[in-house]
C-alpha positions as CSV (number, residue, x, y, z in Angstrom):
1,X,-38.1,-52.9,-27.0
2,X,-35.0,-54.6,-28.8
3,X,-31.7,-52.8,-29.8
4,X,-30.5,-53.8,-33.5
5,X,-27.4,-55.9,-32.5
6,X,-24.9,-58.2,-33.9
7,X,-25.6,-61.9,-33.0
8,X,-22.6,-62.2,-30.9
9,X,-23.7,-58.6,-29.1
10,X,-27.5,-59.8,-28.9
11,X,-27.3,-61.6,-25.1
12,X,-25.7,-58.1,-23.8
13,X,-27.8,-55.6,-25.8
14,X,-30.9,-57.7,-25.6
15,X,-30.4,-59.9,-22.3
16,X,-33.7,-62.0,-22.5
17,X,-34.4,-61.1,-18.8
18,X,-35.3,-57.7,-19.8
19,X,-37.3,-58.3,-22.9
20,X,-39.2,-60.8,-20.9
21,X,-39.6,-57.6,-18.2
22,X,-40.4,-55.2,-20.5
23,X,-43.2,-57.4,-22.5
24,X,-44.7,-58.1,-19.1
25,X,-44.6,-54.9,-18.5
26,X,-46.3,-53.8,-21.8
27,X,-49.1,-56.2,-21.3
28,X,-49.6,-54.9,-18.1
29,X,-50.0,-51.5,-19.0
30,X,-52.4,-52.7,-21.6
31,X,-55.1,-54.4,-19.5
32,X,-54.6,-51.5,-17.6
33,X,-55.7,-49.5,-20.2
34,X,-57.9,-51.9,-21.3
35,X,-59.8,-51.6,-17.9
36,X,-59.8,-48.1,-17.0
37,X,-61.3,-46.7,-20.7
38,X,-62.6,-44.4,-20.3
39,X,-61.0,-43.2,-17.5
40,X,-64.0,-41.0,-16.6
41,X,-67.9,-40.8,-18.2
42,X,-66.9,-39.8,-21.7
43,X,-70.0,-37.9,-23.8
44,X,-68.6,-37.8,-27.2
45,X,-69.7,-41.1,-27.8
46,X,-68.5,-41.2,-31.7
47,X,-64.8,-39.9,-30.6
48,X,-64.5,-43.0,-28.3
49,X,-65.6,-45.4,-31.5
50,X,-63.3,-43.6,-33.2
51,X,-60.2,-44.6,-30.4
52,X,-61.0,-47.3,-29.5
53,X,-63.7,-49.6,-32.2
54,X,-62.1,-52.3,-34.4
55,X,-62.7,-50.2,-37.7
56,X,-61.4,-50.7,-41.1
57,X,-59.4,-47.0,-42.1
58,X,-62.4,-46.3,-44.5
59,X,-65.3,-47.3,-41.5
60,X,-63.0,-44.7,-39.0
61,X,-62.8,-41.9,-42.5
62,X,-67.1,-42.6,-42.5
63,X,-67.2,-41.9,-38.8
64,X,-64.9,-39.5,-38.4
65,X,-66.7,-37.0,-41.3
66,X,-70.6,-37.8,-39.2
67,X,-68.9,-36.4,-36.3
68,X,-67.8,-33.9,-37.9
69,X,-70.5,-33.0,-39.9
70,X,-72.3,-32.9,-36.1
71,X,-70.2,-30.0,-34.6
72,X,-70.7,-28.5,-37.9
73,X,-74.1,-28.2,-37.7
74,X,-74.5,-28.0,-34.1
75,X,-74.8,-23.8,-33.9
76,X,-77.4,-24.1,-36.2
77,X,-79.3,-26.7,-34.0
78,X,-79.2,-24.1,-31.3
79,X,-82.1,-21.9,-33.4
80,X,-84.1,-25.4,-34.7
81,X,-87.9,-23.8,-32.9
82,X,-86.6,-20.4,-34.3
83,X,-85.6,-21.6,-37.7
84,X,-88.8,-24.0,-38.4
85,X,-91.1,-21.3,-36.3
86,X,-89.6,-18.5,-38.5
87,X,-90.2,-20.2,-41.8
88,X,-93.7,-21.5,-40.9
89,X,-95.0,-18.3,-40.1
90,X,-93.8,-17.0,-43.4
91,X,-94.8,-20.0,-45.5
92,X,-97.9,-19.7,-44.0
93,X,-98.4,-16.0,-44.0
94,X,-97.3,-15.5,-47.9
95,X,-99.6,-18.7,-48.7
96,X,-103.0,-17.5,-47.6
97,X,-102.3,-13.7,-47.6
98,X,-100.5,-13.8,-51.5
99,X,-99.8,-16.6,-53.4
100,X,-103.0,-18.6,-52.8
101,X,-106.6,-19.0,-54.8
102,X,-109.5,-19.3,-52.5
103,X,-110.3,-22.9,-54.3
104,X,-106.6,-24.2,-53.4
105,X,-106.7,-22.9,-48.9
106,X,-108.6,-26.1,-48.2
107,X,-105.6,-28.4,-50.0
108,X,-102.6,-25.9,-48.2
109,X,-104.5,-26.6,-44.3
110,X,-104.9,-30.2,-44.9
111,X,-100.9,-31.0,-45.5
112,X,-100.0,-27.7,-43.5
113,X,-102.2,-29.2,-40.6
114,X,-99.5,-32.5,-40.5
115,X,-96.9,-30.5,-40.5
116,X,-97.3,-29.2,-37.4
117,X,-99.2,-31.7,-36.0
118,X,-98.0,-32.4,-32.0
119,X,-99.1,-35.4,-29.8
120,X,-99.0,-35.3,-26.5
121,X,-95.6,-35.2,-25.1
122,X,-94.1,-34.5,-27.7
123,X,-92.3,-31.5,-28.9
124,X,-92.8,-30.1,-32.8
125,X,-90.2,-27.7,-33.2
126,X,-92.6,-26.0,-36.2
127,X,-95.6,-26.3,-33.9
128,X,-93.8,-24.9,-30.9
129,X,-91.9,-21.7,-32.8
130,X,-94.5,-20.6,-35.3
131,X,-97.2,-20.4,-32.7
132,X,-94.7,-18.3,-30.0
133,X,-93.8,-16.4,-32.8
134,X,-97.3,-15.9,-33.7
135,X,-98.3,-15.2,-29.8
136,X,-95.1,-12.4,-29.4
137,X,-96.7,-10.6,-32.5
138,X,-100.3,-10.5,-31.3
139,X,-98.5,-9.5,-27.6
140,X,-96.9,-6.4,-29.1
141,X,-99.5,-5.1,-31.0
142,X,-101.6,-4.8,-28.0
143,X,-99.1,-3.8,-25.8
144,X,-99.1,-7.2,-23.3
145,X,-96.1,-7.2,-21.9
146,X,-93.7,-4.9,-19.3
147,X,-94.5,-3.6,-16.1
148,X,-98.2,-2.5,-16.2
149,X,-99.6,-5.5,-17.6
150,X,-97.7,-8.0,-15.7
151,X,-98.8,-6.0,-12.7
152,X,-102.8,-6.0,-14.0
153,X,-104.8,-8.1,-11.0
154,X,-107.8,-8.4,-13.1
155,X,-107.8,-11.4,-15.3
156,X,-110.9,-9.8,-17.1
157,X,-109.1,-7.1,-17.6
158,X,-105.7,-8.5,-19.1
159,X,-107.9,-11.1,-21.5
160,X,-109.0,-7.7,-22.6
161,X,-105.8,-6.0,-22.5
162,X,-105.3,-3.9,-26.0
163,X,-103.2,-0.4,-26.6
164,X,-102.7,-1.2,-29.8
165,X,-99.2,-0.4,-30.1
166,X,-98.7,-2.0,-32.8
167,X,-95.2,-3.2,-32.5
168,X,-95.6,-7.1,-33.3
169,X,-93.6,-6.9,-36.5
170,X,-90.8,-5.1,-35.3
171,X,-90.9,-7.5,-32.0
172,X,-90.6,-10.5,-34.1
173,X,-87.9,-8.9,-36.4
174,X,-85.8,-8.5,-33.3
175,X,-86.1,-11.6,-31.4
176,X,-85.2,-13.5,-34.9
177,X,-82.0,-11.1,-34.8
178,X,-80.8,-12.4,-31.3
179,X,-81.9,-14.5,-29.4
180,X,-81.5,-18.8,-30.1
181,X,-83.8,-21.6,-29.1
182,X,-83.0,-21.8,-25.1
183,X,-83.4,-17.9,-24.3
184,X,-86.4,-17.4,-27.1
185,X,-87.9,-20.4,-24.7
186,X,-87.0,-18.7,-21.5
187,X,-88.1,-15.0,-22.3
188,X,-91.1,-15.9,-24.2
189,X,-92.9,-18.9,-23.1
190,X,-95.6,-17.9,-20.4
191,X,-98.2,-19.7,-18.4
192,X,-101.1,-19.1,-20.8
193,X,-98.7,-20.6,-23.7
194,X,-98.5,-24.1,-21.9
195,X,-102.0,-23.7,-20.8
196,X,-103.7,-22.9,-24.6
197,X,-101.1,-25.6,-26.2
198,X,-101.2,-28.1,-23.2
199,X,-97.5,-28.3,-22.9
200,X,-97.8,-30.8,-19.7
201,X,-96.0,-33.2,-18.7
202,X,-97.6,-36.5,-19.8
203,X,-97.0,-40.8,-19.7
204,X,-98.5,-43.6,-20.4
205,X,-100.8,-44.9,-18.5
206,X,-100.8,-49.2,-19.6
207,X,-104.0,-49.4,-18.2
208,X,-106.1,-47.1,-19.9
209,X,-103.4,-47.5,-23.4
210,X,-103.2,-43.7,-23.5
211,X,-101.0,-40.9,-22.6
212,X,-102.1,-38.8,-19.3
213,X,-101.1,-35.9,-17.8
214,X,-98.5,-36.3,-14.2
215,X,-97.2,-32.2,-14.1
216,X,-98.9,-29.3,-14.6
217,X,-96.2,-27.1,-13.1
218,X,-95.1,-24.1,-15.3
219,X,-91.5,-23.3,-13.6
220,X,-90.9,-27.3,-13.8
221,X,-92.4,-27.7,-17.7
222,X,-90.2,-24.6,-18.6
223,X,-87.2,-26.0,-16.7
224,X,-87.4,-29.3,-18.3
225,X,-87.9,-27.9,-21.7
226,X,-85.0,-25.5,-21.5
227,X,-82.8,-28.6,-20.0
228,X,-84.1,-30.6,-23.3
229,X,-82.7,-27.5,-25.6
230,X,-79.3,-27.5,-24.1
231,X,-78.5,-30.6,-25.8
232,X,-80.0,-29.9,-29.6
233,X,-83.2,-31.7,-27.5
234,X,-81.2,-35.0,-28.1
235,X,-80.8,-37.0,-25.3
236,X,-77.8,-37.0,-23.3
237,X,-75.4,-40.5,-23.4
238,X,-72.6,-41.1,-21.9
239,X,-69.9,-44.1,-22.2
240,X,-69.2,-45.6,-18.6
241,X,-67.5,-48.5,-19.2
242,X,-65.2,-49.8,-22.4
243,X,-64.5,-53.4,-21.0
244,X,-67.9,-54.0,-19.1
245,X,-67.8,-57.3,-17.2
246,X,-64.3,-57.7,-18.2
247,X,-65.5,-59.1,-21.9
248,X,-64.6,-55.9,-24.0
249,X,-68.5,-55.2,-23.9
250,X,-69.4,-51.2,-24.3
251,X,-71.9,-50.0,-21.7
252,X,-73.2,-46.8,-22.1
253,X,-75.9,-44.6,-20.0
254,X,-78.5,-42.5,-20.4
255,X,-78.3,-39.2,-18.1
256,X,-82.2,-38.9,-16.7
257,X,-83.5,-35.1,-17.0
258,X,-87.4,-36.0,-16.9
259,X,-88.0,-37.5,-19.9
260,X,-87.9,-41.1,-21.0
261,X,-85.8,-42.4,-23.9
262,X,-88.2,-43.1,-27.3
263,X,-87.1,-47.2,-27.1
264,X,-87.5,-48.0,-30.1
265,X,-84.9,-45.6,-31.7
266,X,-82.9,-46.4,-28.4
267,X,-82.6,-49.8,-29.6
268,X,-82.2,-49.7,-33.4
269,X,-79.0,-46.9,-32.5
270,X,-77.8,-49.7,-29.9
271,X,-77.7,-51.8,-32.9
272,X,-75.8,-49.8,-35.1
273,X,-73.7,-48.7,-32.1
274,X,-72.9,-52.7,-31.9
275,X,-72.4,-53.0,-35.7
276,X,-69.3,-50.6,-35.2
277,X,-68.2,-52.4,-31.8
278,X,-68.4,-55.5,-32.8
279,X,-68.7,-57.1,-29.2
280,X,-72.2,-56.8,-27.1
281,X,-73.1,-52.9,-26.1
282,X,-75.8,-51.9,-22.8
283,X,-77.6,-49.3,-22.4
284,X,-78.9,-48.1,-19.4
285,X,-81.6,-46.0,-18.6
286,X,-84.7,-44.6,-16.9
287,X,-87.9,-45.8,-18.2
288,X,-91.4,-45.1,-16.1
289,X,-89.4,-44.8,-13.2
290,X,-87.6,-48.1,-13.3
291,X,-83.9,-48.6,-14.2
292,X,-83.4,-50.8,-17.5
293,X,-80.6,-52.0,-19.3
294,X,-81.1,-53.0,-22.9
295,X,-78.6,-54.9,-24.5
296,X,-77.7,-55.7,-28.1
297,X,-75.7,-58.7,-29.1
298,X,-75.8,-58.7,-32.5
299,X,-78.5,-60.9,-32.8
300,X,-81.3,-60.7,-30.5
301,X,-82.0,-57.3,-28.6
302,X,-82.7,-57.8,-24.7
303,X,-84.4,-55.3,-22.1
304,X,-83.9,-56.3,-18.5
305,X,-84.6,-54.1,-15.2
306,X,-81.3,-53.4,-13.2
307,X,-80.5,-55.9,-10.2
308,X,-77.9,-56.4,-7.9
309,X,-76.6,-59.7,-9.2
310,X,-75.8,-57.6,-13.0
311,X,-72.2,-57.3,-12.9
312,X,-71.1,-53.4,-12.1
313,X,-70.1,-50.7,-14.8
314,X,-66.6,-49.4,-14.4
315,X,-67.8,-45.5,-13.6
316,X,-70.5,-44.3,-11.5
317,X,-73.1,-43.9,-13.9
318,X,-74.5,-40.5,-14.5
């Protein structure tokens, strides 16, 4: 720092030995900062851009209103099963019970069938909530659920189960009242669900080219699912490193919970990630049980297994 001084003040105000001290200093304190950021994992991935990316005021105003517009809308990513489920079954419902001709129910299946179309492994939030929505209806009318009929030894006897209560519509009515994706998953979703919809755990096999079922496990499928919803069943990343390999390169990590990243869309976001950075950005992550860092340079994406010999990320990664 230098004090405004007259010329003939300037070699007592300002004695050069200090400013020479205090710009070393500065600089020090920089490339610590440069090499401790972020200080600790850091998950808001857009904020750190925000700090710490070369962006013109109108890129950061761009970025800022995304992130924004994120936590916005993050509450109502909490209810995304409920809210697609929920307006399936209605669509559905009004079209072939009210609004309908006979002559136009072939057209509505065909593009309702895409809709909620689910491959194996994968999770369609319309699929997934219209059909438990559907399966708590048809449960409450026939009275499968609470003490007697979870205690029922007699699997004949329990496919058969009906009292005909009667109570599916009210059910629904109330579980769309309060409950949200993760404990609508938890209360609702039973062995026979994952069973009749195949809700496995599945991966590719490369030798056969198709996908094949590793996990049958209920408690573990359910686990994993409800993990998945915590996060808006988006996948968790975390930025480890600002100055990775001491070249102002962004490395960031993907925190495993079971399920493999999609690459593809893994690497296009890498490279929009770099657009922003403007320096090379890593990613690393778990992909068929093997560590791989891809990495984006701006001009050629790479994909390379972790080894020793790869220089070290600042953090431990997650």
């Amino acid at each position: 720092m230098r004090f405004k001084a007259k010329p003939y003040m300037e070699n007592w105000i300002n004695p050069s030995h200090e400013t020479v001290r205090q710009r070393e200093q500065l600089v020090t304190q920089r490339e610590k900062e440069k090499h401790v950021l972020p200080e600790q994992p850091l998950r808001d991935v857009l904020q750190f851009l925000l700090d710490h990316a070369p962006l013109e005021d109108w890129q950061a105003d761009i970025l800022a209103i995304i992130r924004e517009e994120s936590y916005y809308f993050a509450p109502q990513g909490q209810t995304k099963i409920m809210n697609e489920g929920w307006a399936t079954f209605w669509h559905t419902r009004l079209m072939t019970t009210r609004i309908l001709h006979d002559d136009e129910l072939i057209n509505y299946a065909d593009h309702h069938s895409g809709t909620v179309a689910m491959s194996p492994g994968q999770i369609n939030p319309y699929k997934i909530g219209v059909e438990l929505f559907r399966d708590i209806e048809d449960r409450w009318n026939r009275g499968r659920f609470g003490k007697e009929y979870e205690q029922c030894a007699s699997m004949d006897e329990a496919r058969k189960w009906d009292k005909k209560l009667g109570l599916g519509m009210e059910k629904i009515f109330e579980v769309r009242r309060i409950y949200n994706d993760v404990t609508f998953i938890d209360e609702f979703l039973t062995p026979e669900f994952v069973e009749r919809f195949k809700l496995y755990h599945y991966r590719f096999d490369p030798a056969t080219r198709r996908m094949v079922v590793v996990n049958r496990d209920f408690d573990k499928i359910k686990a994993q699912l409800l993990f998945m919803l915590t996060n808006h069943m988006q996948p968790y990343i975390f930025v480890v490193d600002g100055n990775y390999a001491n070249r102002g390169e962004l490395y960031l990590a993907h925190q495993y919970n079971g399920v493999d990243l999609d690459i593809k869309f893994a690497v296009e976001t890498l490279k929009n990630v770099q657009h922003v950075w403007h320096r090379p950005v890593h990613l690393q992550a778990m992909i068929n049980d093997e560590m791989v860092l891809f990495s984006f340079d701006g001009e050629q994406p790479q994909q390379q297994k972790i080894t020793e010999d790869l220089p070290k990320p600042a953090h431990h990664v997650v």
